[in-house]
N, C-alpha and C positions, 0 to 999 in steps of 0.2 A: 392749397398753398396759402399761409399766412399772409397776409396784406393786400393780399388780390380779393378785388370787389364781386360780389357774387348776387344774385337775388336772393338765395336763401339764408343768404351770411346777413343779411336785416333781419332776419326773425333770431338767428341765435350764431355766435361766432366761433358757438364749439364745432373743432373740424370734425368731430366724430358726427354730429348733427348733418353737416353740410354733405359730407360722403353718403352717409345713409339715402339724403335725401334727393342726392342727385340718383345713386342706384336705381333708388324706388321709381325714378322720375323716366330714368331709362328704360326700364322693365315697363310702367303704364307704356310708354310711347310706341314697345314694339306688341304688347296688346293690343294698342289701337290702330296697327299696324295692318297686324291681324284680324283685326275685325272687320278692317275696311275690306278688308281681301277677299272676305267669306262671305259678306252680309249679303250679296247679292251674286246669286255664282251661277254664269253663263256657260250655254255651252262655247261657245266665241268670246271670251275673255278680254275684259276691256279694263281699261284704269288700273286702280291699284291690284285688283286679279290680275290682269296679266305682268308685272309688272315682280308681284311678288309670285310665280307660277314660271316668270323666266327664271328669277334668282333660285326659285328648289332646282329644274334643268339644270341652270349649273352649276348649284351643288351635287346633283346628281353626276354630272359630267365628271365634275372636280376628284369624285372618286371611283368612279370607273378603273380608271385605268390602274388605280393604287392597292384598290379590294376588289374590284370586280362588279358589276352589274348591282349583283343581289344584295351584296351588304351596303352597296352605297345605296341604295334604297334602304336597307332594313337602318342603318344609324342616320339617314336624312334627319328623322325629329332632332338628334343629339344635333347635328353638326352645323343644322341649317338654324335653331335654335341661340346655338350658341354664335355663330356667325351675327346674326343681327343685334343680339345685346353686346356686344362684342363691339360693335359696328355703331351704334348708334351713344354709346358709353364714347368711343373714341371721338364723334361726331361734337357731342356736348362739349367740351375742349374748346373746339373753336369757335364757337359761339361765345360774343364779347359777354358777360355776366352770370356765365355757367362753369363746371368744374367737370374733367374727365372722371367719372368712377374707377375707367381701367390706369388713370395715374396712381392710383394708392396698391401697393402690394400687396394690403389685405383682400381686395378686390381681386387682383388677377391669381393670388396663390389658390385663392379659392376654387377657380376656374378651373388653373390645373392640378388638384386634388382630386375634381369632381371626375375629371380626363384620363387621370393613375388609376385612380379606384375603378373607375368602369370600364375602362380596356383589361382592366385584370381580369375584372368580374368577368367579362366576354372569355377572356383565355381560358381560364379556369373552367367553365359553362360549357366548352367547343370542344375541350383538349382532354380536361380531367385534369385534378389537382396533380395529381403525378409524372404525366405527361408535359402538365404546361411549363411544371419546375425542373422536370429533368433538360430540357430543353436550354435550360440555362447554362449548364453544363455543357452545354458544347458535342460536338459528336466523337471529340477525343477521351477516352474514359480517364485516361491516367495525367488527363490537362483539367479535368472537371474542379478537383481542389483549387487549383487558381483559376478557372472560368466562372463558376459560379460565384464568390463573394465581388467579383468584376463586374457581372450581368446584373446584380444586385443595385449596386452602384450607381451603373450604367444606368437601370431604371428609377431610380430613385431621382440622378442629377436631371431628369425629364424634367420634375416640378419644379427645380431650380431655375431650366431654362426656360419651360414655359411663361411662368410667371415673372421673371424679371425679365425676359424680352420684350417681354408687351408692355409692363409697367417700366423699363427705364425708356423705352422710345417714346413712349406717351409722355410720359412725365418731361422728355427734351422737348417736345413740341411744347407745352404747354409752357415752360418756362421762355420756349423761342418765341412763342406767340405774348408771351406777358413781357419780355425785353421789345419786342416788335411797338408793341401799343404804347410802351414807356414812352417810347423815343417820338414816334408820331402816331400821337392817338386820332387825331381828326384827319388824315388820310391813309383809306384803305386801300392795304396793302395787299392786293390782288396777287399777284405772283406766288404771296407767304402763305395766302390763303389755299391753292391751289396746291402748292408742295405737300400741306397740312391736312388739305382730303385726299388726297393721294399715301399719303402715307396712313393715314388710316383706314383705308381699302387694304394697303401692302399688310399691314398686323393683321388685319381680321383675314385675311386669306392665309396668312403665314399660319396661326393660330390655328386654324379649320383645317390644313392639308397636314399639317403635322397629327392633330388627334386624328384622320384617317390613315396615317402614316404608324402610328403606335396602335391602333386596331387591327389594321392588317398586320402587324407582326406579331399581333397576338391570337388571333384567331385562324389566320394560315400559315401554322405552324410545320404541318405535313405538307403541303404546296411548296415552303420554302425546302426543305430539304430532299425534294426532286431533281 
């Protein structure tokens, strides 16, 4: 956002710079996340092992019930992955002299691009190209001409939703939080603070249960029409 004071907006004020750099800054941070995680790995799990070992569980948990046991383990890398850059992109925001990455929609269309392409790729992998697109089609044959350019649609406005739900609520926060500091920069406002990681837990979980939401409907295909 233009006018808003950042630490990396001192080395250069092109926001193409400052996005980049916050990104990169978010990706190191859940690297070192992970490294703290692993560096030292117990069998009684302590500090940030345990810590980042409860958050896979309920990743794990979180899709259980949605795919099942085995894929919520088999897409953990994807979800639990994208959950933390996700997470710690929307974190940077409120921190006074930083920028959210996930406020820019270059940033989250990406995200869910990455989301589209590879729930397909899994459908397509699980089902067979024939399979996974006759499916579109609907189980009515003589409804299939108006179900499938629907389902088309239908999957396509995925990248629409994913990506400007998380980029326009981030992007409110960030302007709430920059009218917050306008008005009273030298008392922290604890309550706004609060709302503002709260709802950056609510995106990164909205985010993560929906890409397991669009995996399961793409790879238990035959499960669904049981």
């Amino acid at each position: 956002m233009e006018g808003i004071f950042t630490f990396f907006g001192l080395i250069s004020h092109e926001h193409g710079f400052i996005f980049a750099t916050h990104a990169i800054l978010a990706a190191v941070i859940v690297l070192l996340l992970a490294k703290a995680a692993t560096k030292r790995l117990r069998v009684v799990p302590q500090g940030m092992q345990n810590v980042m070992e409860t958050y896979l569980e309920g990743v794990i948990a979180m899709g259980r019930d949605v795919v099942g046991e085995s894929y919520a383990k088999k897409y953990l890398p994807l979800i639990a992955t994208l959950g933390l850059f996700i997470f710690v992109s929307n974190i940077l925001g409120i921190i006074p002299g930083f920028e959210s990455p996930t406020g820019n929609i270059n940033f989250t269309l990406t995200l869910a691009l990455i989301v589209f392409i590879y729930y397909n790729f899994e459908g397509i992998k699980k089902n067979g190209v024939v399979d996974y697109f006759a499916h579109f089609a609907g189980p009515v044959k003589w409804l299939a001409p108006l179900m499938f350019p629907i389902e088309i649609i239908s999957h396509l406005s995925r990248i629409v939703s994913l990506s400007f739900r998380l980029f326009g609520n981030i992007k409110g926060d960030d302007l709430f939080l920059w009218v917050l500091l306008m008005l009273a920069p030298w008392i922290v406002p604890l309550p706004a603070f609060a709302i503002l990681l709260f709802m950056a837990f609510l995106q990164t979980f909205i985010f993560m249960i929906l890409t397991y939401v669009y995996l399961a409907g793409a790879v238990l295909l035959h499960e669904e029409s049981l």
